[in-house]
C-alpha positions in Angstrom: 34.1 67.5 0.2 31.9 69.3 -2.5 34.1 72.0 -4.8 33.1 75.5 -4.2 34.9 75.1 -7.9 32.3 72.6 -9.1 29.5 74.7 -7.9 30.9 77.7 -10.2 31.7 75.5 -13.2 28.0 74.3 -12.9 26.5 77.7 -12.7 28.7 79.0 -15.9 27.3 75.9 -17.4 23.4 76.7 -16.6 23.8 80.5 -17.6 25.5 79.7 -21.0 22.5 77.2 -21.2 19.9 79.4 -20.6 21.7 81.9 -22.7 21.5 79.6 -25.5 25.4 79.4 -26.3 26.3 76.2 -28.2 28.0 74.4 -25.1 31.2 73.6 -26.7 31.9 76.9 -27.5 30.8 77.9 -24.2 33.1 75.4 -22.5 35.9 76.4 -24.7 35.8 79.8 -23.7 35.2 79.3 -19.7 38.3 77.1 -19.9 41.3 79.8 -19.9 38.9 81.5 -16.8 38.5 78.1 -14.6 40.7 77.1 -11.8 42.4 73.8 -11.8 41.5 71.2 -12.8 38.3 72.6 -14.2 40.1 74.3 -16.9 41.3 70.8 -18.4 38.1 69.0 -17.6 36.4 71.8 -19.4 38.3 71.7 -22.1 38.3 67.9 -22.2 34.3 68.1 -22.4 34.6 70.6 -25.3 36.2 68.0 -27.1 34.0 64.9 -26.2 30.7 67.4 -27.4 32.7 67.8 -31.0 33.1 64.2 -31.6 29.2 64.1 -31.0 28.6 63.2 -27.5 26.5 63.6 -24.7 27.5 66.4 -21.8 26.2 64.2 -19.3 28.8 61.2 -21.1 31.2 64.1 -21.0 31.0 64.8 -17.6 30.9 61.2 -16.7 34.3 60.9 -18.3 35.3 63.0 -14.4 33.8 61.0 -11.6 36.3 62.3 -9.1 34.9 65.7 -9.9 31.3 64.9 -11.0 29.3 62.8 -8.2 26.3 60.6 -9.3 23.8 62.9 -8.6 25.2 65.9 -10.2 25.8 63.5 -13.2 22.1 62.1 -13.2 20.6 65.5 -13.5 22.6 66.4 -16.4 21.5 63.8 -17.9 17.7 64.4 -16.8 18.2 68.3 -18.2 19.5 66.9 -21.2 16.8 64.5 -22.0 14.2 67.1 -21.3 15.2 70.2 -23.0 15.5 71.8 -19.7 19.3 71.9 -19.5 19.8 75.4 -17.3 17.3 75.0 -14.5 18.7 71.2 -13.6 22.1 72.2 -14.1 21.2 75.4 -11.8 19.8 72.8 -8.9 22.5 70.8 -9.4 24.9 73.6 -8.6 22.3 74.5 -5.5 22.6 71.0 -4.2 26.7 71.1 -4.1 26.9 74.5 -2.3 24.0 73.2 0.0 26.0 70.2 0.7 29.5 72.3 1.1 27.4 74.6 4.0 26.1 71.3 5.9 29.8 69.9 6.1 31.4 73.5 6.7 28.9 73.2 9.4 29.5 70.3 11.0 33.0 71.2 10.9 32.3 74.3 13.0 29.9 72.9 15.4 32.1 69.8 16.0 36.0 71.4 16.0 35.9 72.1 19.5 34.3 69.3 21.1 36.8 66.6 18.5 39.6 69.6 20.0 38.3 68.8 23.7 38.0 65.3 23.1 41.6 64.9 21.4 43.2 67.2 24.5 41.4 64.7 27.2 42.5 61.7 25.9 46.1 62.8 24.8 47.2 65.1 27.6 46.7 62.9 30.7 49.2 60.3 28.5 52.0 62.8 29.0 52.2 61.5 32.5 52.1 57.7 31.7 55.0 59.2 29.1 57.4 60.2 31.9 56.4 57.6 34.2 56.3 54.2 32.8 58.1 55.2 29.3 56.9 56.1 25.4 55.9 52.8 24.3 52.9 52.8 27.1 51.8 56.0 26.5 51.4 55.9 22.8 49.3 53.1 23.4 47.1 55.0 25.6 47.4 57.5 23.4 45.9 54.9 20.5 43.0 53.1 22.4 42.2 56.8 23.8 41.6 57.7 19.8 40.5 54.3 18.4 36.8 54.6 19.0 36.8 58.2 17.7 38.2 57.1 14.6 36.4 53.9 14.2 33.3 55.9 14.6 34.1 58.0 11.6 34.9 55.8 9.7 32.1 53.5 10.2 30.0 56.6 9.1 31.8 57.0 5.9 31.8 53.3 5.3 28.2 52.8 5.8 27.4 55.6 3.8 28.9 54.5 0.9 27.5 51.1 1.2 24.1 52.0 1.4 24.4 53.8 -1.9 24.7 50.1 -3.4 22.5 48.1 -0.7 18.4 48.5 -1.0 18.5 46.8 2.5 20.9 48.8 4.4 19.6 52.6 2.6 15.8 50.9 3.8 17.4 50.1 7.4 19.3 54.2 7.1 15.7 55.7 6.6 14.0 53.9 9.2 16.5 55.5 11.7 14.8 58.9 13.3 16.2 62.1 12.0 19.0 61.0 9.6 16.5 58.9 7.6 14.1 61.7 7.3 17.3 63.8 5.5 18.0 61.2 3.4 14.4 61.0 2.3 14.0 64.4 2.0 17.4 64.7 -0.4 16.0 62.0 -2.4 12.0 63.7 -2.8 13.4 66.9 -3.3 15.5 65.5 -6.5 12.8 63.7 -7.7 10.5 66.4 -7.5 12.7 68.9 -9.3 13.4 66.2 -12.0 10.3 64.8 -12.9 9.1 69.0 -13.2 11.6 69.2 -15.8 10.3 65.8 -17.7 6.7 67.0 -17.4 7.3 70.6 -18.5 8.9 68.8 -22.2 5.9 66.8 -22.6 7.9 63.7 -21.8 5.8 61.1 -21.0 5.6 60.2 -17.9 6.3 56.0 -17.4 9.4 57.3 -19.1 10.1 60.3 -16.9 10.0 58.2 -13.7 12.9 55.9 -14.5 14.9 58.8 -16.2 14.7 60.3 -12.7 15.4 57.6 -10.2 19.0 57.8 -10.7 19.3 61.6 -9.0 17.5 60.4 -5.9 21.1 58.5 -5.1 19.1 56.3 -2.9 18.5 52.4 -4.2 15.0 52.2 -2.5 13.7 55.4 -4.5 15.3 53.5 -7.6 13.2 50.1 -6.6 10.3 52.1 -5.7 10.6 54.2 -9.3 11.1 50.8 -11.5 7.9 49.4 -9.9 6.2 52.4 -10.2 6.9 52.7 -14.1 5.3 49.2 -14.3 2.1 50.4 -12.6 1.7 53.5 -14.8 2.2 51.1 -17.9 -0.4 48.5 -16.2 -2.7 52.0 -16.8 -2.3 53.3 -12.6 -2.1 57.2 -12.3 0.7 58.5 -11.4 -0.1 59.4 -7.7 -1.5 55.7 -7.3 1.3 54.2 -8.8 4.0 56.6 -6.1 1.3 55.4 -3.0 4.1 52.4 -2.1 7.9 54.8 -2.5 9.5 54.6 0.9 10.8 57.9 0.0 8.2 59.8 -0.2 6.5 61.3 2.4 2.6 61.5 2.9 2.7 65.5 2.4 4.6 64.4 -0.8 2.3 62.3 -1.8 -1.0 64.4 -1.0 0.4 67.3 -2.9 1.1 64.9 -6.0 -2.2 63.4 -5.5 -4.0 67.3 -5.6 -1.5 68.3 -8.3 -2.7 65.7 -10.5 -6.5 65.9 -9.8 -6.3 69.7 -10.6 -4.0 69.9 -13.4 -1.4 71.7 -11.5 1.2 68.9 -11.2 4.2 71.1 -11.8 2.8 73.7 -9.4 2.5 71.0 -6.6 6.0 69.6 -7.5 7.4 72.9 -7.0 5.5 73.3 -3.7 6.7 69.5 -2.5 10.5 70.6 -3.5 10.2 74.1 -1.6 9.0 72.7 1.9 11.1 69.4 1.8 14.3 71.9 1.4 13.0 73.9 4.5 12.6 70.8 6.5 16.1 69.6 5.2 17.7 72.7 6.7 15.7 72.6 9.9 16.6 68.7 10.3 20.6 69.6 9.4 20.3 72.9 12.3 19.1 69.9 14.5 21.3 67.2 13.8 24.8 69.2 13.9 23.4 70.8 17.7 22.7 67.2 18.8 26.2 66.0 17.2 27.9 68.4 18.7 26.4 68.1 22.2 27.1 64.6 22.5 30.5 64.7 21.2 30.6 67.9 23.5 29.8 65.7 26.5 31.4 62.9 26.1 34.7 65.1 26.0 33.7 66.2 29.2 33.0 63.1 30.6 36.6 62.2 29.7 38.1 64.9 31.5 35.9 63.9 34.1 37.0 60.7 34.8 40.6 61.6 34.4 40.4 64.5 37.1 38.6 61.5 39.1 41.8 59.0 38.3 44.0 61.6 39.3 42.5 62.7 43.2 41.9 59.2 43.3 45.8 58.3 42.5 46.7 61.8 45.0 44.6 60.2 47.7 45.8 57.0 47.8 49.6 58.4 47.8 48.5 60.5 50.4 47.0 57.5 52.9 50.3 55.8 51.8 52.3 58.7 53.1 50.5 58.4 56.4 50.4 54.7 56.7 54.1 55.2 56.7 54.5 57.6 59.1 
């Protein structure tokens, strides 16, 4: 889960930046006021800057604490002079991505509570009935598709951030492939400002910036659009075949372009991709939790079911006896 730490350590970072401190001073002295284990890494970083290298090589140094995106737009602020603003999205991005699973978390405790309660209650009759060892069972395949199902999320995830095939298959699928596109425009928007605002040109710019998409298409997209802007394309020609991009995207790079106001239109695509992020995440959690909401219920449904069916047939029993 993102660090509410991390997100405070990169903010530090971004004013001491923009304040123009020297950043291994700066890191020096926001060690003694960082929690753990930000204090060490800080201090750690210090020491890496002395010996002459790189914050973003510095911060790579921490992968449990920096992720790849965070880490790619350190190094894209670094390369283009404009350190404190990328540092500042960077922090943005972690504390938006703490709220989506703090979130989720809400909207899906009591349905995963409901769920659990369904599946593990009605055992405590198998328990005293027909013994321990049956009722764990039923217990375990009650669980197992719950679990597999999270896990499967997790796992997939994780392989598409290495797979162009799978992360193309991911954005083809409604609504989740729409956020991950979005995450990766919005990134790329805010990256290739920075680059543009340095004077760095731009066949440069494009590959500096693929890496904080996180998404291997936008990286396959970005290498073959670097060979189009060489081969003498304009930018928003050379951007017309990224799967990530949407056509509003691309229409806004196109104007900002044609008018000179490239940045301006950057900004733009970066602001209303964010607001549709949020309104897609609002969505997503309310159908996530309705589903898991009703299939907790259709659980206890069929157990109350099971049990009047089981009461009826002891009853017909009863009077088949007498």
């Amino acid at each position: 889960m993102p660090s509410r730490d991390l997100e405070i350590f990169l903010r530090q970072l971004a004013t001491l930046s923009q304040a123009g401190v020297p950043m291994e001073q700066g890191l020096r002295s926001l060690s003694p006021q960082l929690a753990s284990p930000f204090n060490r890494i800080a201090l750690a970083m210090a020491n890496e800057l002395a010996k002459g290298d790189t914050l973003h090589n510095a911060a790579s140094r921490h992968p449990r604490q920096f992720d790849s995106t965070t880490l790619a737009l350190i190094n894209v602020g670094e390369l283009s002079g404009r350190l404190s603003s990328l540092l500042e999205h960077a922090a943005n991005l972690v504390e938006k991505r703490r709220l989506i699973i703090n979130k989720l978390i809400a909207k899906l405790a009591y349905p995963t509570l409901l769920y659990h309660a369904a599946v593990v209650i009605p055992a405590f009759k198998t328990l005293f009935l027909e013994g321990g060892g049956l009722a764990l069972t039923t217990i375990f395949l009650g669980l197992l598709p719950f679990y597999l199902l999270v896990i499967g999320v997790l796992v997939l995830n994780r392989a598409r951030r290495r797979s162009v095939a799978l992360d193309q298959l991911v954005m083809r699928i409604p609504l989740l492939g729409t956020l991950f596109k979005a995450y990766a425009s919005i990134n790329f928007s805010r990256c290739l400002q920075a680059y543009i605002l340095s004077g760095t040109n731009l066949r440069e710019a494009i590959l500096d910036c693929a890496p904080a998409t996180n998404s291997p298409c936008a990286i396959e997209d970005l290498a073959l659009a670097k060979q189009k802007i060489t081969d003498g394309e304009n930018l928003s020609n050379s951007l017309t075949h990224c799967r990530f991009l949407t056509s509003t995207s691309r229409s806004l790079i196109a104007t900002g372009e044609q008018s000179g106001a490239l940045v301006d239109m950057l900004e733009k695509n970066a602001q209303l991709l964010d607001e549709e992020l949020m309104r897609k995440i609002t969505l997503l959690t309310t159908i996530l939790s309705a589903a898991a909401f009703s299939v907790a219920v259709l659980i206890i449904a069929w157990q109350v079911i099971g049990g009047f069916s089981s009461y009826y047939q002891q009853v017909n029993q009863l009077e088949d006896g007498l």
